[in-house]
C-alpha positions as CSV (number, residue, x, y, z in Angstrom):
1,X,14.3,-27.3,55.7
2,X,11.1,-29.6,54.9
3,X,9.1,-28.8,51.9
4,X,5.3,-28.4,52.8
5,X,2.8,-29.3,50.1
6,X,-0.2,-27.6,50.2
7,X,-3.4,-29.1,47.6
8,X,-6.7,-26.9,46.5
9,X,-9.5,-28.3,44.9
10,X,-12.4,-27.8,43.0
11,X,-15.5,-29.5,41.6
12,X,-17.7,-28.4,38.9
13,X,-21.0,-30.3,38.7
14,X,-23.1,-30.4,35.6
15,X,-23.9,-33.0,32.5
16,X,-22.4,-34.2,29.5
17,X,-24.6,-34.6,26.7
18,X,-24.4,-35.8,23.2
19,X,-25.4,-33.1,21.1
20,X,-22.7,-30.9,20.4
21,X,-23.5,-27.2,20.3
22,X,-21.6,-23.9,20.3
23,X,-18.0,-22.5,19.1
24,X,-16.6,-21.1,22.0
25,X,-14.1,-23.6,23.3
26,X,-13.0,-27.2,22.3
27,X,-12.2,-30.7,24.3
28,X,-15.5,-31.3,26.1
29,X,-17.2,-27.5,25.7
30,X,-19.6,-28.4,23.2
31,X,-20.9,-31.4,25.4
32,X,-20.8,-29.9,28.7
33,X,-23.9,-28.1,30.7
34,X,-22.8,-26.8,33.7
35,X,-25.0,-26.9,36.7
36,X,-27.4,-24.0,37.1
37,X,-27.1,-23.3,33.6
38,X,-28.9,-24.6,30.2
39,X,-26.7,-23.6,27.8
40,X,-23.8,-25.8,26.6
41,X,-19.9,-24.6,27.4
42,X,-18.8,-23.9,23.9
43,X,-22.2,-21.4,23.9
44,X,-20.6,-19.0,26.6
45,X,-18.0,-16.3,26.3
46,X,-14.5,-16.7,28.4
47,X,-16.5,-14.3,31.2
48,X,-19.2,-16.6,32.0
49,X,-17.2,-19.4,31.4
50,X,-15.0,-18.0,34.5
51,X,-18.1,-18.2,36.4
52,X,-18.1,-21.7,36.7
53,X,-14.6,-23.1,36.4
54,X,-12.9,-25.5,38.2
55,X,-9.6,-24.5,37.7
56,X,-10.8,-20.3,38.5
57,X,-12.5,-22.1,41.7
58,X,-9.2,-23.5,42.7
59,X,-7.0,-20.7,41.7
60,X,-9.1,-18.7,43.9
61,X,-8.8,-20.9,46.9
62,X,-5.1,-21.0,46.2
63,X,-4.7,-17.0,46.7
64,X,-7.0,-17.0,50.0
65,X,-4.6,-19.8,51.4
66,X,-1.3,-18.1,50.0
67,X,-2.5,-14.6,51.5
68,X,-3.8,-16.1,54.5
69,X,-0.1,-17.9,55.1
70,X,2.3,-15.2,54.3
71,X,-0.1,-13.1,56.6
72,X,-0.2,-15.8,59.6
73,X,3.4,-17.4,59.3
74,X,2.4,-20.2,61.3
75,X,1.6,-22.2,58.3
């Protein structure tokens, strides 16, 4: 048997800046703004955070597809 391969993706807009601020995080956290927000990365707790991240974004389009294909089988 063939192995499929399936890809999910997902952007997250917003702007880097140069002024570090905030504790909460590391890499680019203190840099980052996310869209729709004003406060830096590093300023938000792990909640909020989840709000905006890529990787939550894509792990939830990776359930809906897995759920949706071991319901339809004709993936």
């Amino acid at each position: 048997e063939t192995a499929t391969e399936f890809t999910v993706e997902a952007r997250w807009p917003g702007t880097l800046t140069r002024d570090a601020r905030g504790v909460n995080g590391f890499g680019y956290d203190p840099i980052f703004i996310p869209e729709g927000d004003t406060r830096h990365f590093a300023e938000m707790s792990l909640e909020e955070k989840n709000l905006f991240s890529h990787r939550r974004k894509a792990t939830d389009q990776l359930i809906t597809f897995l759920q949706s294909y071991t319901q339809d089988g004709t993936h």
